[in-house]
DOVO-732718 format. One record per residue (C-alpha): chain; x, y, z; residue number from 1; residue in one letter. Coordinates in steps of 0.001 Angstrom, whole numbers. Each point is the difference from the previous one (the first is absolute). Layout:
N
<A; <X; Y; Z>; NUM; A>
...
This chain:
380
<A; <-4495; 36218; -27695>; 1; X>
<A; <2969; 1099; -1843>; 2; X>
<A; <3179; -1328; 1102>; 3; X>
<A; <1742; 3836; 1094>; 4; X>
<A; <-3204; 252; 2475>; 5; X>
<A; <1254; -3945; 1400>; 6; X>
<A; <4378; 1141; 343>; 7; X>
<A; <-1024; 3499; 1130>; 8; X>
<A; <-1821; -168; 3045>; 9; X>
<A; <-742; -2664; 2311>; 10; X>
<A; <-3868; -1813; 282>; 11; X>
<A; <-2773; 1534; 2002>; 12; X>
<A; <-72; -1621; 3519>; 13; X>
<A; <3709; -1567; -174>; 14; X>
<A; <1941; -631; 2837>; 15; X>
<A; <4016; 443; 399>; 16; X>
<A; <2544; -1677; 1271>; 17; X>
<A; <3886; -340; -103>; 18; X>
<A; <2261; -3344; -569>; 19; X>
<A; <3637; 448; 431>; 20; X>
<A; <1687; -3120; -2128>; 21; X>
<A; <3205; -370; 894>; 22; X>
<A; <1919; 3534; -592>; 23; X>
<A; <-3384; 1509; -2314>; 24; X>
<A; <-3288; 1539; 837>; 25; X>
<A; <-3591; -1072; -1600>; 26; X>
<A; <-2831; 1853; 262>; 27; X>
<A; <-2884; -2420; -147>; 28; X>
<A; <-3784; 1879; -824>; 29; X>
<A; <-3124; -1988; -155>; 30; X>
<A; <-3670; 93; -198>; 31; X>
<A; <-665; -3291; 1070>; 32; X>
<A; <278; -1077; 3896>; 33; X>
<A; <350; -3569; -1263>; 34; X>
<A; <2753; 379; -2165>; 35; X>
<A; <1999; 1887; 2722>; 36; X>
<A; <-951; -2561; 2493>; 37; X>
<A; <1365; -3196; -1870>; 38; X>
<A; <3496; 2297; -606>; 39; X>
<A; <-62; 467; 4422>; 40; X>
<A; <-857; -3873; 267>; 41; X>
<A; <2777; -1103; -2688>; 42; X>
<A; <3233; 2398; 1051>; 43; X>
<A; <-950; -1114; 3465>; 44; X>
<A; <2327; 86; 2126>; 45; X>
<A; <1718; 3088; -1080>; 46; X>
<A; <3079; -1345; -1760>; 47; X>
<A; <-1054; -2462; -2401>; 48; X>
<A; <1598; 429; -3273>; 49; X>
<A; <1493; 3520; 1351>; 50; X>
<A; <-3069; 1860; 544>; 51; X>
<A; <-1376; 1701; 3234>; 52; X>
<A; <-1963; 2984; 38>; 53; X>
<A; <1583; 3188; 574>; 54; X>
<A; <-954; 3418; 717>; 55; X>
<A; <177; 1661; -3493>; 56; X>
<A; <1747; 3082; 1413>; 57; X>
<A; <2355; 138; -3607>; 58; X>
<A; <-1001; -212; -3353>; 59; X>
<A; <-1020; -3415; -1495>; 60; X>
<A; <2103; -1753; -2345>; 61; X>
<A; <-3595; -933; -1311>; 62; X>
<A; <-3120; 12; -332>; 63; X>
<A; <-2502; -2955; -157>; 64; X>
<A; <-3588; 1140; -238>; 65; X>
<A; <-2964; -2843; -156>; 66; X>
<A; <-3072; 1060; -1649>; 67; X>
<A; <-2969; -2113; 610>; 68; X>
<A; <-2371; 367; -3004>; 69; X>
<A; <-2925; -1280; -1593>; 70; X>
<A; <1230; -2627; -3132>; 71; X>
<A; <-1488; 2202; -2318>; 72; X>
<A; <1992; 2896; 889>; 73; X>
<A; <2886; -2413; -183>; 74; X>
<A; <-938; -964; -3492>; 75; X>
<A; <-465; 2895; -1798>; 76; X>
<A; <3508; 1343; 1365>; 77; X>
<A; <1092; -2949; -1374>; 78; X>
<A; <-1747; 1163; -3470>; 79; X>
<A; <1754; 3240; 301>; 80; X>
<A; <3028; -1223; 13>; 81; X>
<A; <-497; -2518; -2658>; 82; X>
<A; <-540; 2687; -2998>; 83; X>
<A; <1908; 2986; 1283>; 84; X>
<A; <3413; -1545; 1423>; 85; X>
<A; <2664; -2537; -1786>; 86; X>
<A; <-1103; -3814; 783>; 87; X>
<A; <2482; -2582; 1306>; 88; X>
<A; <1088; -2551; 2742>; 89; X>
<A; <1338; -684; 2857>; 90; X>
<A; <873; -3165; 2550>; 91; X>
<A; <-2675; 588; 3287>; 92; X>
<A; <1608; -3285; 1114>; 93; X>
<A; <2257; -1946; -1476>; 94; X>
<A; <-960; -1476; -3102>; 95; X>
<A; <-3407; 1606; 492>; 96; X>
<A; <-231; 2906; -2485>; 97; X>
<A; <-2517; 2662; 27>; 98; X>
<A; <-880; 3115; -2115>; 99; X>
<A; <1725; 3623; 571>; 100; X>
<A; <-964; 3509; -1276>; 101; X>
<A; <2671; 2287; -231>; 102; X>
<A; <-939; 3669; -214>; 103; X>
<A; <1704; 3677; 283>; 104; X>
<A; <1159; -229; 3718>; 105; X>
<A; <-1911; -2910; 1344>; 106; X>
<A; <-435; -4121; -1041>; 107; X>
<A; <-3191; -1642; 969>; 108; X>
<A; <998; -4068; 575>; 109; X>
<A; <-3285; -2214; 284>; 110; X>
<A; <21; -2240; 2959>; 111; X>
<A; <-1649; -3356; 116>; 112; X>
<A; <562; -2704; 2043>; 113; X>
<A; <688; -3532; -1482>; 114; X>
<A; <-3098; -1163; 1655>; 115; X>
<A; <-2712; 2422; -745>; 116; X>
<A; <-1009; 1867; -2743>; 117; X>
<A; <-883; 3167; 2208>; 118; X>
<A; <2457; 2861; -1449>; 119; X>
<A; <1615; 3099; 1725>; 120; X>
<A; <2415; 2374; -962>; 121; X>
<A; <2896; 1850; 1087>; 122; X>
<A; <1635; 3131; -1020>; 123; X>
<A; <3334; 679; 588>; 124; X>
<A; <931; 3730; -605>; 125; X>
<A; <3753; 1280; 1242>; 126; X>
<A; <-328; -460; 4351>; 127; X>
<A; <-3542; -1655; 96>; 128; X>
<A; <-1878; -3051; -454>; 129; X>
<A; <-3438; 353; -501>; 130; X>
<A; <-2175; -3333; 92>; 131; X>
<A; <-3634; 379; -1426>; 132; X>
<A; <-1893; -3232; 259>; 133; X>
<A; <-3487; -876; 1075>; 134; X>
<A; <-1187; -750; 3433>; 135; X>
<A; <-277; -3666; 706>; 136; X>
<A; <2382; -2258; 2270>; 137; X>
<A; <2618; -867; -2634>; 138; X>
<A; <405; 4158; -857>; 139; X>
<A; <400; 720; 3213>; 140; X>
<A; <3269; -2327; 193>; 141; X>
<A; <1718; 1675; -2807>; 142; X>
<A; <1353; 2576; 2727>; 143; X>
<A; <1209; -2707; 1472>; 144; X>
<A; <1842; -1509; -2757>; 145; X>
<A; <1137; 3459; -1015>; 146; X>
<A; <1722; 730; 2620>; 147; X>
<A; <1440; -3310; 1285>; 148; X>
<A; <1676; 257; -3899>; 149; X>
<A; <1744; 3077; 502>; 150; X>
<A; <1176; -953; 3571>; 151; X>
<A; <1269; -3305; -2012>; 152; X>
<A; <1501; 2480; -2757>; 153; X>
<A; <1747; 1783; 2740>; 154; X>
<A; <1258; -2672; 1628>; 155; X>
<A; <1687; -1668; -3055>; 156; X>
<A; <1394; 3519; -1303>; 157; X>
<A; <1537; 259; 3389>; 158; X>
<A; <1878; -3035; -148>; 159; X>
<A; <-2342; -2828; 1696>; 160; X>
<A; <551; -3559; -1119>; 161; X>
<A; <-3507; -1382; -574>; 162; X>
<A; <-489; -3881; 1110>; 163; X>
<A; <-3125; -2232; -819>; 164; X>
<A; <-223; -503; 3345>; 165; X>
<A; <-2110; 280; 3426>; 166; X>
<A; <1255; 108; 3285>; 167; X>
<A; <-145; -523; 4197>; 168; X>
<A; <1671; 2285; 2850>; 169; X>
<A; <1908; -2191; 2343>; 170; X>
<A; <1815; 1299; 3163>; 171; X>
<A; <-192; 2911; -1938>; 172; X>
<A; <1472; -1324; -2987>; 173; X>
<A; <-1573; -178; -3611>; 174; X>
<A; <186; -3412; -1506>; 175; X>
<A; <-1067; -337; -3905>; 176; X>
<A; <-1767; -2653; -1088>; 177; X>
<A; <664; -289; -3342>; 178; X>
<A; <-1308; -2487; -2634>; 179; X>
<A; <-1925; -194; -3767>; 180; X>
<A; <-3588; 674; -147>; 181; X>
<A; <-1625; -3388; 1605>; 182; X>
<A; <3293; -928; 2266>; 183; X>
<A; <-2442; 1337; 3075>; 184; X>
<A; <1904; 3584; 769>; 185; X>
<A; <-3014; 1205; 1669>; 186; X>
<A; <-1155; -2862; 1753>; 187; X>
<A; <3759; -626; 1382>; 188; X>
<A; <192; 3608; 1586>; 189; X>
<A; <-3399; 440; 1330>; 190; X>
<A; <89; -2997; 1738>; 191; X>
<A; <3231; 421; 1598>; 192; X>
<A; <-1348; 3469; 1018>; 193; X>
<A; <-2547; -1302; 1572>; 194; X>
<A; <1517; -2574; 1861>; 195; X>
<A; <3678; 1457; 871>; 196; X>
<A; <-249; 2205; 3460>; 197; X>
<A; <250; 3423; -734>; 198; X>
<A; <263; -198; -3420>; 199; X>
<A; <-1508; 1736; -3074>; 200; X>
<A; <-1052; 104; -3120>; 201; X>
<A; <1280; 2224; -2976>; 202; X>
<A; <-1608; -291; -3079>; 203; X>
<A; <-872; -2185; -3022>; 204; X>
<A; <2072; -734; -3372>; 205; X>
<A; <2318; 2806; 92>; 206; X>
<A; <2610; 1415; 1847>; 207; X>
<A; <2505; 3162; -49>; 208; X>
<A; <3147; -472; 1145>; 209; X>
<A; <2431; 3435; 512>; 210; X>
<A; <3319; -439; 989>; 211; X>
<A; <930; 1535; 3607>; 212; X>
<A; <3156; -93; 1352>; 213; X>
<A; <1600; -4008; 63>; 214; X>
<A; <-3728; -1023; -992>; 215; X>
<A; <-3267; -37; -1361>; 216; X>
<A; <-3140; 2167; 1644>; 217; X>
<A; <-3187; -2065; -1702>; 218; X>
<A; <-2847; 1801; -594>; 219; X>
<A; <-3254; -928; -780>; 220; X>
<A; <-2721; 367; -3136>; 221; X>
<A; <-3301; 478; 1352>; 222; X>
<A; <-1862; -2504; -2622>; 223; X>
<A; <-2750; -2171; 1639>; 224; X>
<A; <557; -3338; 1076>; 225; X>
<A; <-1422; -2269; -2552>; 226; X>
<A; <-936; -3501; 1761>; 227; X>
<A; <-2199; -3028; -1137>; 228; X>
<A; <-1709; -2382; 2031>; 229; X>
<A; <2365; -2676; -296>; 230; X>
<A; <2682; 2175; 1636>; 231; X>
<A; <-2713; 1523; 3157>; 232; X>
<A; <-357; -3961; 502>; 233; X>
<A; <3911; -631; 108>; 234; X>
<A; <-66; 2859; 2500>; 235; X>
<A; <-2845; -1277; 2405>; 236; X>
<A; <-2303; 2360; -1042>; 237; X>
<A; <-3694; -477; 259>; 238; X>
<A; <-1862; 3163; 840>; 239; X>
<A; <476; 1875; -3204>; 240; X>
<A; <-3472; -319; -858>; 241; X>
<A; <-544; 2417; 2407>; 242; X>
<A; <2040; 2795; -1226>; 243; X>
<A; <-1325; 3176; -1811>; 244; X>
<A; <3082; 950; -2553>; 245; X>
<A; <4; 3377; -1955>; 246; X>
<A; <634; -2699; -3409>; 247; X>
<A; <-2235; -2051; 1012>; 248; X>
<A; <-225; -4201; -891>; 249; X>
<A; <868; -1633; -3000>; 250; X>
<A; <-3222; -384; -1944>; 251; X>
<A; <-1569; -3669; 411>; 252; X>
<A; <1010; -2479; -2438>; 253; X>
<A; <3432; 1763; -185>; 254; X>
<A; <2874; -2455; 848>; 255; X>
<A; <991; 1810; 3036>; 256; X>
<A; <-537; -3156; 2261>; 257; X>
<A; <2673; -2194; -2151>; 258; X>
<A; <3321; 578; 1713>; 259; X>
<A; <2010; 733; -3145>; 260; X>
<A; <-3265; 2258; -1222>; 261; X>
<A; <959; 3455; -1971>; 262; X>
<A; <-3231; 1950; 1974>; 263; X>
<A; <398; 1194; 3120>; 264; X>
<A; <-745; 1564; 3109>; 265; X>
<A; <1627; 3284; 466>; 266; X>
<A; <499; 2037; 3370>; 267; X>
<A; <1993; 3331; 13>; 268; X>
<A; <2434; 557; 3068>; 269; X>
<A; <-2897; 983; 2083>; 270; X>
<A; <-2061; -2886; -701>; 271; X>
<A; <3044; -2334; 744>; 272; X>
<A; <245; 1623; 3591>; 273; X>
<A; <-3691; -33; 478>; 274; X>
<A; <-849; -3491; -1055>; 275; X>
<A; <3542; -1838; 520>; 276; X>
<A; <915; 1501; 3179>; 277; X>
<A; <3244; 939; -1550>; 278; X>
<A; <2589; 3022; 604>; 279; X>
<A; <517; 1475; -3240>; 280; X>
<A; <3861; 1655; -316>; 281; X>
<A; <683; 2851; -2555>; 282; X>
<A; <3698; -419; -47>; 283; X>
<A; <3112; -2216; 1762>; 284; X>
<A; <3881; -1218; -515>; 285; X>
<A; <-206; -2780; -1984>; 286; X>
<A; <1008; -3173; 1873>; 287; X>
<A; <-135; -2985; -2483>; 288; X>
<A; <-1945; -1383; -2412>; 289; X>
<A; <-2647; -3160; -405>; 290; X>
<A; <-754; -1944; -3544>; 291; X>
<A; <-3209; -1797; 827>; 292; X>
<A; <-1610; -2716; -1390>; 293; X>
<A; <-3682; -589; 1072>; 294; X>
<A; <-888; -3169; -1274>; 295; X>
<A; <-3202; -2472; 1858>; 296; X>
<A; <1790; -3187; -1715>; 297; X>
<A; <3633; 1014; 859>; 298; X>
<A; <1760; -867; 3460>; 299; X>
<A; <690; 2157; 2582>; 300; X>
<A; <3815; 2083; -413>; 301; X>
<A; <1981; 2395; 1316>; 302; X>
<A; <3894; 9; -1084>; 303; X>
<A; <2670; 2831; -540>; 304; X>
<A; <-622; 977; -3693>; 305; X>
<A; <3298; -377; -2478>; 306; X>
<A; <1679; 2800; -1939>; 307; X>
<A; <-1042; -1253; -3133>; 308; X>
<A; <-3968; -125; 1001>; 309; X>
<A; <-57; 2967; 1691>; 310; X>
<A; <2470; 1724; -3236>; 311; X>
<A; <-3080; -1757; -2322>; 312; X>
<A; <-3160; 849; 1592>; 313; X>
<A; <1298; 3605; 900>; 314; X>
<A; <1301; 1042; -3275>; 315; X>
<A; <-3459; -1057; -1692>; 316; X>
<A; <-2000; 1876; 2440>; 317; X>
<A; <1450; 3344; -309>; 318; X>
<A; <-1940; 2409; -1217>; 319; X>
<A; <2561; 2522; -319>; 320; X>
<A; <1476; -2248; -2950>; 321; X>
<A; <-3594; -781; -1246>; 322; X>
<A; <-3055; 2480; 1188>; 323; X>
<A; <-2846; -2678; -1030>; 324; X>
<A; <-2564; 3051; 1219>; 325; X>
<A; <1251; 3486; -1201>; 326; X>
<A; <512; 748; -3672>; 327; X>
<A; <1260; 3225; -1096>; 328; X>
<A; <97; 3091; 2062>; 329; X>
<A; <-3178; 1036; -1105>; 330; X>
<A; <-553; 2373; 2712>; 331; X>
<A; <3314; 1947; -577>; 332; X>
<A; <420; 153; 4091>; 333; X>
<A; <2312; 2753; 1127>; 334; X>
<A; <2688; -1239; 2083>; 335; X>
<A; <2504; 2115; 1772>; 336; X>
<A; <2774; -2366; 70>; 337; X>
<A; <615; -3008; -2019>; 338; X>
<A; <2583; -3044; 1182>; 339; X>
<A; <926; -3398; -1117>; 340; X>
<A; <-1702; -3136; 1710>; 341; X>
<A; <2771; -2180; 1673>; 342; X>
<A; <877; -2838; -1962>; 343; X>
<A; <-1331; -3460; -131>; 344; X>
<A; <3214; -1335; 741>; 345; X>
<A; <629; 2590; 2443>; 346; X>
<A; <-3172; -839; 2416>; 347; X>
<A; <817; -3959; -595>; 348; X>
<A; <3511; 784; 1257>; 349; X>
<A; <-1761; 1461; 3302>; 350; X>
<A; <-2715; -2842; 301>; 351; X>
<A; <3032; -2236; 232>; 352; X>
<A; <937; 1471; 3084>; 353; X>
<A; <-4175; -777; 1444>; 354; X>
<A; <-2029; -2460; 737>; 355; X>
<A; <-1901; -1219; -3298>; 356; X>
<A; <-2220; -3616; 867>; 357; X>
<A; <-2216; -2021; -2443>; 358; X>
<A; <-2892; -1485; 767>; 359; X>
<A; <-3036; -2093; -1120>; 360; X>
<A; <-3305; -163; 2427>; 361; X>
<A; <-3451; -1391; -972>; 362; X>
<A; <-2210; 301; 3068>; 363; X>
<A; <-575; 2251; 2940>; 364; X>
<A; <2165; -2760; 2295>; 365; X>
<A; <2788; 597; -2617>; 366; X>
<A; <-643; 3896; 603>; 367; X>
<A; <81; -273; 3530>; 368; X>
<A; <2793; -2248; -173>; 369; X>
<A; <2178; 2373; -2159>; 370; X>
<A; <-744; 2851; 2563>; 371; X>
<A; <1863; -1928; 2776>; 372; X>
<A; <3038; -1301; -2533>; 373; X>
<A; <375; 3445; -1508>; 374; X>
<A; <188; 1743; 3440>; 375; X>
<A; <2714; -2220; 1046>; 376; X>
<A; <1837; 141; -2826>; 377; X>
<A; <218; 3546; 408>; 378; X>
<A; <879; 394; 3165>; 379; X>
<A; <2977; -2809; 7>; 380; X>
């Protein structure tokens, strides 16, 4: 298939849909059911990271079209490309560099993920996206991904400061939980979602924050929850052997059941409502901030965190002053207004005026027990 027939018309048997992020419209067309299914489950509920789904009554900003093929047919465009268009590179993720083919009025990029040799493609012509890429499980996340990066690209054009952090809903109140990979972000705000009344949880290992009015409006990025065994046992729970996720299990012999293990279980916001019994909150004020430490051989904390710590472990998780996932702008998103993110200093100045804690838990009493001691801290 040549690649006008691909950015011309839309596949046979594609559905259509509109997402409104923030102030722009994407039209999203697809000719797998599976692929649009895991974009309802992830931007679910509407919200997360901007996006909700709209009516498409105005023109789209763009176009994203996923094209389910067989490999072969994703090969040979591949081929194509190869001896008729100028070779070169580009950063997928950072530090992850794959091959582009720029032509007259359309570059092909190649798309692989680290973990699989399985190869798509996308081509980006001026207003649309097309992804071509075979039918399997992993292809039919690259909508997914696509999408969730130009929300992200959005966001950051717009002015969002970009934490390494996930997050609760409190009395209505966002509270980040903010810590290096390892410090237990994810275990410290699930758990406290689960056991705080009415409470929520956000999202997992980053947030946007916009400014709005005297403060901060929080928002969430829909990536899953990644969790390993040792943190389900620190939360008291047994029954996940039970559970049916889209990502399935980490494969056995995988280190998934050490508690400092890199593989991991991974549920998207669905799955964390399903199987946790958790609220799941789009967007909220921000309220304060947590820097965890979840740690079986430590003792049991909770103590008002100093300027200086919460200066430290702050400034080194911002992604807005070091993206550690996006490269370059490969995907050249159009973006109707651009803005400054508030300043590092700026948002410490606020959290000054919050409550910021620090903790260190290494069981599920210490969880439970940092339930009760955060609630009344909050509320004295």
């Amino acid at each position: 298939m040549l690649v006008s027939d691909l950015v011309s018309r839309d596949p046979d048997g594609a559905t259509t849909r509109f997402l409104r992020v923030r102030d722009q419209t994407l039209k999203i067309v697809t000719n797998s059911p599976e692929a649009g299914g895991l974009v309802s489950e992830t931007f679910c509920p509407p919200g997360m990271l901007g996006v909700a789904e709209t009516d498409g009554e105005e023109a789209p900003d763009l176009v994203i079209a996923d094209v389910a093929r067989d490999p072969s047919t994703v090969a040979e465009l591949l081929r194509r490309s190869a001896q008729t268009a100028v070779r070169g590179a580009y950063e997928l993720t950072r530090h992850y560099r794959q091959p582009r083919f720029d032509a007259e009025g359309h570059t092909v990029f190649v798309l692989r993920d680290q973990n699989s040799d399985e190869v798509a493609a996308l081509i980006r012509t001026e207003g649309r996206m097309t992804l071509v890429r075979p039918r399997s499980g992993l292809g039919d996340r690259w909508l997914t991904r696509i999408i969730r990066d130009v929300a992200t690209r959005i966001a950051k054009a717009e002015g969002s400061l970009v934490l390494h952090s996930s997050a609760f809903v409190y009395d209505d109140g966002a509270y980040l939980v903010i810590g290096d990979s390892g410090a237990g972000k994810s275990t410290t705000a699930i758990a406290l979602a689960r056991l705080l009344p009415s409470a929520g949880w956000m999202g997992n290992d980053r947030m946007h924050l916009d400014r709005r009015g005297q403060g901060y409006q929080v928002t969430a990025c829909p990536l899953p929850l990644a969790v390993n065994k040792g943190s389900l046992d620190v939360m008291g729970i047994t029954d996940f052997g039970s559970w049916s996720v889209r990502a399935g299990f980490p494969q056995a012999g995988s280190d998934w059941d050490r508690f400092q293990g890199e593989d991991k279980l991974k549920l998207s916001s669905q799955e964390v409502g399903r199987y946790l019994g958790v609220r799941v909150v789009p967007n909220a004020p921000l309220a304060g901030v947590i820097l965890p430490r979840v740690d079986r051989e430590a003792d049991y904390s909770l103590a008002s965190a100093s300027a200086a710590h919460a200066t430290e472990v702050v400034t080194r998780n911002c992604f807005s002053l070091d993206d550690n996932l996006y490269g370059e702008d490969w995907l050249d998103v159009p973006v109707r207004r651009r803005a400054a993110p508030p300043s590092i200093d700026a948002f410490l100045e606020h959290l000054a005026k919050l409550t910021v804690l620090r903790c260190s838990v290494g069981s599920a009493a210490d969880v439970a027990r940092l339930a009760a001691d955060f609630e009344d801290r909050v509320r004295t």
